[in-house]
N, C-alpha and C positions, 0 to 999 in steps of 0.2 A: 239420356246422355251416355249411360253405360255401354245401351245397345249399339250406340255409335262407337264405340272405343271397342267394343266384341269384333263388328263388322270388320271397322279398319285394320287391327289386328289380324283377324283372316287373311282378307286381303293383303294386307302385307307380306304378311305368311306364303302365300299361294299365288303372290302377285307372276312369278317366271311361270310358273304352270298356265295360267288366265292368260298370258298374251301368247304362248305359244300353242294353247288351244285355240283362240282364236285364229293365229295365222294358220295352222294346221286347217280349222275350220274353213276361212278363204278361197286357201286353196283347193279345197278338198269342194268345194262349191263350184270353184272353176270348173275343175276338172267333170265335176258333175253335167256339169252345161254341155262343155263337151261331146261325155261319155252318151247323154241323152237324144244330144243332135246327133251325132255321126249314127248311132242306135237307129232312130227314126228314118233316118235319111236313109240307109243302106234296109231298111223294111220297106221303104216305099219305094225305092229304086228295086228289089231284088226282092218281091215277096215269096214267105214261107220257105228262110234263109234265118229262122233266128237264131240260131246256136250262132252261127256266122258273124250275123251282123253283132253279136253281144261279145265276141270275142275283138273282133275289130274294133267293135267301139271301144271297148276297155284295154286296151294297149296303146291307141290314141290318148285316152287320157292316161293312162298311165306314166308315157311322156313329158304330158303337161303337167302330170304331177310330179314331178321326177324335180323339173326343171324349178317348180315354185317351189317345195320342200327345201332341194340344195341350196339355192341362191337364196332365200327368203326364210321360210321357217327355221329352218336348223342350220342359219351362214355361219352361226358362232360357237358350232361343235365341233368338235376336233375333229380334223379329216381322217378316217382309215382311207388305205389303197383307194384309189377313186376306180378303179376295175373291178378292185374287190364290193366298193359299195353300190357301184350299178350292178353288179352279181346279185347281190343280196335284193337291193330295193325292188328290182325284176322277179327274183324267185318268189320273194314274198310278196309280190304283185300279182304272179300267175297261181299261187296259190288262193288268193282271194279273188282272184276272176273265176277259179275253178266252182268256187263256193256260189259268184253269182251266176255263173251258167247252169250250175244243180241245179235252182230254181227255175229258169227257163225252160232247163230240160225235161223236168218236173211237171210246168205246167202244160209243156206242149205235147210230150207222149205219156206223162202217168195221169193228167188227169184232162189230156182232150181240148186243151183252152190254148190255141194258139194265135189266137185272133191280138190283133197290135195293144189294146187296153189290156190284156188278160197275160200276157209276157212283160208288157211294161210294170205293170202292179209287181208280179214273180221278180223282177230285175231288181226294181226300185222301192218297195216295201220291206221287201225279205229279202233278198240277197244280197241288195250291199249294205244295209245298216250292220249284218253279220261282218260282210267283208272289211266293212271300213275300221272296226272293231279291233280286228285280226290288225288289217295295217299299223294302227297306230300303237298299239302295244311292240308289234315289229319292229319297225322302225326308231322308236326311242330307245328300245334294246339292243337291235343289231345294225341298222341300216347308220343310225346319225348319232350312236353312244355320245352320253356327256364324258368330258375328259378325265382321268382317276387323280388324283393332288400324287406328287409324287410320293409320300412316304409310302402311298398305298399299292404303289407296285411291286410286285412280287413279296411282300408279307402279309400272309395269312393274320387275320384278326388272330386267332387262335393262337400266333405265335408269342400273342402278350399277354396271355392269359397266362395265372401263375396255374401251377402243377397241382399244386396242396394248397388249401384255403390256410386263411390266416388263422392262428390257432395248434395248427399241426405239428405235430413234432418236427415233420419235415419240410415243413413250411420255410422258404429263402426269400426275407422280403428284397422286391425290386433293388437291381443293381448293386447287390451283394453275392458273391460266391462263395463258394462252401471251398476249402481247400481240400485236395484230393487226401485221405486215410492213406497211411503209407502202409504198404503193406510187412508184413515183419516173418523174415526165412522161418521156415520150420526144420528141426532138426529132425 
């Protein structure tokens, strides 16, 4: 019975994290599908074009990621600039394309495997469980911030911290002022 009250606890705890992993998860699957088809598709249309076709496919999904994150995962984070967050969601998209093309690039001129099995494993083993990493830490940081309570703008935690610990001679507890020492002429 314990174990079940630890459990729920947790989960209650972690319950916003757990559905927004999952819809992140979703879409991040959609997009996957995708990223896989258009991938395959543009190699068997256009062989011995993978850098190519791995770029196109991942800017196709990244699209479709674009679209399911804003409207779906993150509807209920506070909007920055919508210019400014397809800026970002983009840069940090091409940045983790950059990471799953290293791998492609990798397998096809440093180690000679560029056969469709041997790029697809590079893409989809190694390069995007790195890239997907990158994105999601990205985007809950900069791309789709949660919103700040307002006391918390513009004051530094720091600004409530007292100066001198309690005990100190100069110590001013909370919402007390010292009045100013006048100062007295010298002849």
């Amino acid at each position: 019975m314990a174990r079940v009250t630890v459990v729920r606890s947790l989960y209650n705890r972690f319950e916003h994290l757990v559905h927004e992993l999952s819809k992140f998860g979703t879409v991040g699957a959609i997009a996957l599908v995708v990223n896989m088809g258009v991938f395959n598709a543009f190699l068997f249309a256009v062989p011995g074009k993978q850098i190519v076709a791995k770029v196109v496919s991942t800017v196709v999904a990244t699209c479709v990621a674009y679209v399911g994150n804003r409207y779906w995962t993150y509807k209920d984070r506070d909007k920055i600039d919508r210019g400014r967050e397809m800026l970002f969601f983009f840069v940090i998209n091409g940045v983790a394309m950059v990471i799953e093309v290293m791998f492609v690039f990798i397998s096809k001129y440093g180690l000679g495997r560029d056969g469709t099995l041997a790029v697809n494993v590079a893409s989809y083993v190694f390069g995007l469980p790195l890239g997907m990493l990158f994105r999601l830490y990205c985007y809950r940081t900069f791309v789709f911030p949660e919103g700040m309570a307002e006391e918390e703008v513009g004051v530094p935690a720091a600004a409530h911290t007292p100066l001198y610990p309690v005990g100190h001679p100069l110590h001013v507890p909370h919402g007390h002022r010292q009045q100013p020492v006048p100062e007295t002429a010298s002849r």
